[in-house]
Each structure stands twice: as C-alpha cells, then as structure tokens.
C-alpha positions in Angstrom: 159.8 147.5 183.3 157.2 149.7 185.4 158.4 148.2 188.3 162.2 149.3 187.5 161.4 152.6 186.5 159.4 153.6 189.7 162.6 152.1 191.8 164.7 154.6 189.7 162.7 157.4 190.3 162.3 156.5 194.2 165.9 156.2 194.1 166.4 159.7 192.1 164.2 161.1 194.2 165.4 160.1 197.6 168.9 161.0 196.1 167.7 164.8 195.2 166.3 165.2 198.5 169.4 164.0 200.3 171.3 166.4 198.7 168.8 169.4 198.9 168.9 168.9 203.3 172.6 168.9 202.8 172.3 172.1 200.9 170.0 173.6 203.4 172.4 173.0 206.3 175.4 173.7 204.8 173.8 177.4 204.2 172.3 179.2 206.5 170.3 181.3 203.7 166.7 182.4 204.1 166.4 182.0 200.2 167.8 178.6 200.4 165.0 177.6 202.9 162.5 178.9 200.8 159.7 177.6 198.6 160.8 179.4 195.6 164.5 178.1 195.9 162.4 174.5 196.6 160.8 174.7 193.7 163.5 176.0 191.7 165.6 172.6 192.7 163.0 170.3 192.3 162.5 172.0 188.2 166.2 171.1 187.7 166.0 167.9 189.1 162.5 166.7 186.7 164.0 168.9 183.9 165.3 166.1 181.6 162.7 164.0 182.2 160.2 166.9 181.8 162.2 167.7 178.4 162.3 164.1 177.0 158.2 163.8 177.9 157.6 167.4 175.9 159.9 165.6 172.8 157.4 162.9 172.4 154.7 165.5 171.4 156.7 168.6 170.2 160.5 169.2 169.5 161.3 172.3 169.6 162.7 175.3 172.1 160.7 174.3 175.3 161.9 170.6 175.0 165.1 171.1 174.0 165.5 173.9 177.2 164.7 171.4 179.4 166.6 168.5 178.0 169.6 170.5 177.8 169.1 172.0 181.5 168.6 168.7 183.0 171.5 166.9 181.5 174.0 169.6 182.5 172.3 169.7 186.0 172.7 165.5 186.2 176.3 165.9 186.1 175.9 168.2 189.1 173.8 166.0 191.2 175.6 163.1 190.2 179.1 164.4 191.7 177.0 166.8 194.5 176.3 162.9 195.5 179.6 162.0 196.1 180.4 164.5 197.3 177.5 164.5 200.1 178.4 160.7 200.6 182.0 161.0 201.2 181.8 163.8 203.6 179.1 162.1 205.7 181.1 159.2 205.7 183.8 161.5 207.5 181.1 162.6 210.2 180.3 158.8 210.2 183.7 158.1 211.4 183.9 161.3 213.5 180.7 160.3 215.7 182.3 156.8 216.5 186.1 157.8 217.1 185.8 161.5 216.8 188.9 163.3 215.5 187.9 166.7 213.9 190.4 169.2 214.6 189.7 172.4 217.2 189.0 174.8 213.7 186.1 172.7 212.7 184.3 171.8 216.2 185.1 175.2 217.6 182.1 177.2 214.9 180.8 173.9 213.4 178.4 175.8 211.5 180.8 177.7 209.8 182.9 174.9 208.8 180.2 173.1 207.0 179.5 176.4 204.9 183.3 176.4 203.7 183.4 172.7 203.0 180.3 173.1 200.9 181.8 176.4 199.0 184.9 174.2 198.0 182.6 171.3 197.3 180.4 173.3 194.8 183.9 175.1 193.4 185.3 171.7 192.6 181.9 170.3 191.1 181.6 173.0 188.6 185.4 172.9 187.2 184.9 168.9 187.5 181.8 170.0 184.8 183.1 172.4 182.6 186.1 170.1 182.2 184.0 167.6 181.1 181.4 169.6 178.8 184.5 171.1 177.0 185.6 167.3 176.8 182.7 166.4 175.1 181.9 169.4 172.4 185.8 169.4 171.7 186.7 166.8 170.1 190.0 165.1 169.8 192.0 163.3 167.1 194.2 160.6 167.9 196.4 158.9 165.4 197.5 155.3 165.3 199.8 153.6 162.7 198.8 150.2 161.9 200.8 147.6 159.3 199.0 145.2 157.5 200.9 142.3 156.3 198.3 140.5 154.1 199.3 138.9 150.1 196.1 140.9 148.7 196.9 144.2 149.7 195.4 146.4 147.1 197.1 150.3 148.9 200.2 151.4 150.0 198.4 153.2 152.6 195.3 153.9 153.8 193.8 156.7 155.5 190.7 155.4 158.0 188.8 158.2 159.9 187.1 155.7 162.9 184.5 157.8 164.9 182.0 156.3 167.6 179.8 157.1 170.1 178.4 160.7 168.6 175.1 160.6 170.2 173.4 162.6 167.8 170.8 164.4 169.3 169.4 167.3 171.5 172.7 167.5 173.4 174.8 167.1 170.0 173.3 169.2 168.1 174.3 171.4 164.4 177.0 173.6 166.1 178.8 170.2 167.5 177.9 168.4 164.2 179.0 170.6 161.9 182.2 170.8 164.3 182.7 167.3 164.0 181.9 167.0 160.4 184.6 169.3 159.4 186.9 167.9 161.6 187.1 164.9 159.8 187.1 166.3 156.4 190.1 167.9 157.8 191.7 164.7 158.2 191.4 163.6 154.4 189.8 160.1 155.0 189.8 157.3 152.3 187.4 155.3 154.4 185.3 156.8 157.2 184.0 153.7 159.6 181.6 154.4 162.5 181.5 152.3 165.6 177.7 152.8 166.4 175.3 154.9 168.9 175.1 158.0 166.1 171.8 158.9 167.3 171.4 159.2 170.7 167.9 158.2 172.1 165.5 160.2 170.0 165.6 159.8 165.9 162.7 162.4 165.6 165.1 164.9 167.2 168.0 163.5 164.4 165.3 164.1 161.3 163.4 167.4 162.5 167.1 169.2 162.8 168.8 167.5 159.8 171.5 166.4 161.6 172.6 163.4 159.6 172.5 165.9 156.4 175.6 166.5 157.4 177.2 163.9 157.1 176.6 164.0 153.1 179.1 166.4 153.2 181.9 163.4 153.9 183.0 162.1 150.5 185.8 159.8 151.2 187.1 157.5 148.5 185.8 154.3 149.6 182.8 155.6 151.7 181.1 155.8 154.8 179.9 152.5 157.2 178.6 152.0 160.2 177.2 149.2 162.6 174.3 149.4 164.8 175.3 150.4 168.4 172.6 149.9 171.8 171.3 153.6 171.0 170.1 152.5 167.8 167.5 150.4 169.7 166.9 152.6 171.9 166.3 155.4 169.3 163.9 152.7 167.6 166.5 154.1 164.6 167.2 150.1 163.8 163.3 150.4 161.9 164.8 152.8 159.6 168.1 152.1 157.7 167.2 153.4 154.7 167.4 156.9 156.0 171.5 156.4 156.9 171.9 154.8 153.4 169.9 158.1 152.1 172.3 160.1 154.1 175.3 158.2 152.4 175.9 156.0 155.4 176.2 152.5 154.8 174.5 150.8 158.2 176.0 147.0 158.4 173.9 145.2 160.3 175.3 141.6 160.2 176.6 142.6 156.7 180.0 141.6 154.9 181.2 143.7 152.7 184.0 143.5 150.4 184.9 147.1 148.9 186.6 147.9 145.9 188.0 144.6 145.8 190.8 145.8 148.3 189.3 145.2 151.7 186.5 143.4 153.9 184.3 145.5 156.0 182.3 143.8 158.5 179.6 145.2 160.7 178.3 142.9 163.6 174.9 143.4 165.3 175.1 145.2 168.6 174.5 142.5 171.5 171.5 144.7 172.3 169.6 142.7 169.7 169.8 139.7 172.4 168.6 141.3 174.6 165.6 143.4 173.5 163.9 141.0 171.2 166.1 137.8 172.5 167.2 136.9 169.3 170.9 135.7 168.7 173.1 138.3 166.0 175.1 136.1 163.5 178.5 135.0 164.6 181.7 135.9 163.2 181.8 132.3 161.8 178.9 132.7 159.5 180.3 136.6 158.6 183.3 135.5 157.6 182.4 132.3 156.0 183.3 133.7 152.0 185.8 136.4 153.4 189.0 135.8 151.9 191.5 136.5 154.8 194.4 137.4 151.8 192.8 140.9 152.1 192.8 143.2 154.9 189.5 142.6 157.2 187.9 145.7 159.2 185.2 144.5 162.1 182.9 147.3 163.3 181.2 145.8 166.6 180.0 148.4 168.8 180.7 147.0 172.2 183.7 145.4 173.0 182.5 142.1 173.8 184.3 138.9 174.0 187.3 139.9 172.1 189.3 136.6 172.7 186.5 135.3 169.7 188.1 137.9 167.3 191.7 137.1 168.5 190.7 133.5 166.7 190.1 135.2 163.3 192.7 137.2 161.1 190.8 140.3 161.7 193.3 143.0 160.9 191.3 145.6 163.0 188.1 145.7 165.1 187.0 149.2 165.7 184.4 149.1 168.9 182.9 151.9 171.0 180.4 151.9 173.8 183.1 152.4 176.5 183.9 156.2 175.4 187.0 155.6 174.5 187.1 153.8 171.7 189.4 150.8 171.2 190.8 148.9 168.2 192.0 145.0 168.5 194.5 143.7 166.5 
C-alpha cells in the first residue's frame, strides 16, 4: 500500500510539473515564471490532499476550503493533461514529418499562446458543464411491468437513487436539493444503490447530512445496500446510524415487505477484496424467496449480471458506473 501510494504521488507529481512547463511556455508572463505563481500552482495541486489530511484532525472551514479547491482544480489538471498530451503528440508528429502550416511556424511563439487560450477556454466550459451535471440532478422515468401471480399493487412508485457521495463535496445545499427532489416525486418505496457517503463518515455526522433523509416518508420505506465507499468511509462499522436515520442498510439481507414484495440487498464485491472474504450468493439470498412476488436486487456494482439473468429477479437496481442501470 506504501509502495502504491508513493508511485501515485510520483506520478501526480511528474504529471503537475508537466503541465506547469507547458504553462510557462505557452505564456510568456513574468508572473507566470514567478515563485509566487509557483507556489500558488503547487497549493492547488496538494490542496485535496492537504484538505483530506486537515479532516482527520478538524472538519471544519479550513478543511473543507481545501477539499473543495482541490477537487474542482483535479478536474482541471486531469483534462489540462490531455490536453498537453494530445498537442505534444501533434509536435511529435510535426518533428518526424513536419506539416504545420506557414501561420503557426511563421511566430511560433505566438501560436502556442493561442492554442493554450482555447485550451484553457474549452477546459473550463468542459468543468462547469460537469459541476452543474453533478449538483443538478436529473430524474429519469422508466415503466416497468411485472407479471408475477402474487402481485399485491396495481402500481408502484420506486424512487431508485445511487452514487450520492455524501460528503464535503455533497454537502446540505445539494442534500437538501436532492432530498426534496425526491419527495417531489411521491415514492412508495425509495431504494438506494450504495456509495451514500463518500470517503469520510465523520464529515456525514459532524454536518447532519443523513438527517435529511428522515424527512423521506414513503409508504413502504427506505433501503439501501453497501456500495465500495462504504468501506472506504469505514461507514460498514456503523449500520445502526442509517437504521437511526430511517434507512434500512441490507447487507446480505432478504427482505420481504409488507407481504407484497422481496427486497434484496447484496454485499458490495469490495468486501472480497478488502478483508478477502466471499459475500453470500444470490443462491443462499434467495433460498426462502418466493418468486410468485415481485423481487428487487440492490447490488451496488454491476457485476456479473448473466448470474441474475438465471433468477426471476424482476429488477436489479446497481450503481457504481454513474449512471445507474436496472436489469430485467
């Protein structure tokens, strides 16, 4: 583990650097080859790790400023990479067959300074886009027809939500957001696909975030299963706190509720592989579910779905991907 995580940051590193010399020679700017304007990159670059290191000892204004700065200035760097790559890829090609037009060999200098003006134009929309992506939220409907003997409802009105990463990013504005938009949708059954909390439970309890979610009141209740966050949050230790939150966490749980339905909530593979231990199968979950009722599988990562396909699962709600995906 040591090992991989000084290759990342030697990797990171490198990365940042690679992309500051590009900076430097793409602008001719006395600020930009400063040690203020050196400093100032090298802050954004160690923000989020800077932040999540403060979290461990104090959440609060300083750590959440610094997580929040370094996450939005990741999505830079990560596409300011690309970027850098691709276009040295093109002066790559250039050196070995060259073919740059007059415009760009005749002031060379110049050319590289508009390149890198688009470049940093599209970065930025490419980033907004995606940060009003992620605090907006989206509803998508889908019919689905159960044909089962025991079917105890004419309809049925599920609210499926995954991947909400509760957290330092995700925070009360976006919760609350989220929280109303589903009471908006009058659920029956709300169902949860895994990774709520995002890497950092303390961060979850010391805002209240999952207080929230006592707000949801839908007639047949709330349930979730575990997603790979949930061991990464360490948030597996404490299960009680969803329950006390009026979330009902399945963790290799069948459920039948109301008489009128199954809900089953499967393990997240993650279990295998941070404490290799094996999650129960869908054989031993479904060994006293009656398939005349309607059956609900909440697994968090799509993962070998042809094994479902050999049950009568009426629908497997899964996240992970971010884009979540139901199986018939």
């Amino acid at each position: 583990m040591i090992i991989a995580i000084l290759v990342f940051l030697m990797i990171f590193g490198l990365s940042g650097y690679y992309i500051y010399t590009r900076i430097t020679q793409a602008f001719q700017s006395d600020f930009l080859n400063s040690k203020l304007f050196l400093i100032f990159y090298i802050i954004l670059l160690a923000s989020f790790f800077l932040g999540k290191s403060i979290e461990n000892y104090s959440i609060g204004f300083i750590s959440n400023s610094f997580v929040k700065i370094g996450a939005i200035s990741s999505g830079f760097f990560f596409y300011a990479l690309l970027f850098v790559v691709f276009f040295d890829l093109l002066r790559l090609i250039n050196y070995i067959i060259p073919y740059y037009p007059k415009f760009i060999t005749e002031d060379y200098q110049k050319a590289k300074s508009i390149i890198g003006l688009i470049s940093i134009i599209f970065i930025t929309t490419i980033n907004v886009i995606g940060y009003y992506n992620a605090i907006i939220p989206r509803v998508k409907n889908i019919e689905i027809s159960i044909n089962k003997k025991q079917l105890g409802f004419k309809t049925l009105n599920v609210v499926a939500v995954s991947d909400i990463h509760l957290g330092t990013m995700v925070n009360e504005l976006k919760t609350k957001l989220l929280i109303s938009l589903i009471k908006e949708q009058n659920p029956d059954l709300i169902i949860l696909g895994g990774d709520l909390i995002d890497d950092n439970l303390k961060v979850v309890k010391h805002f209240k975030l999952l207080d929230h979610f006592k707000e949801l009141k839908p007639k047949y209740g709330v349930y979730s299963c575990l997603g790979n966050h949930e061991y990464i949050s360490k948030a597996y230790e404490d299960l009680d706190f969803f329950k006390e939150k009026g979330i009902n966490m399945l963790r290799d749980t069948t459920v039948k509720v109301d008489d009128k339905f199954y809900i089953i909530g499967r393990d997240d593979i993650q279990l295998e592989r941070t404490f290799d231990k094996k999650r129960k199968s869908l054989k031993e979950l479904t060994k006293d579910v009656d398939f005349k009722f309607p059956v609900f599988l909440l697994d968090h990562q799509p993962y070998k779905l042809e094994e479902t396909a050999k049950y009568d699962v009426d629908l497997q709600f899964s996240g992970h991907t971010h884009n979540s995906s139901a199986c018939k």
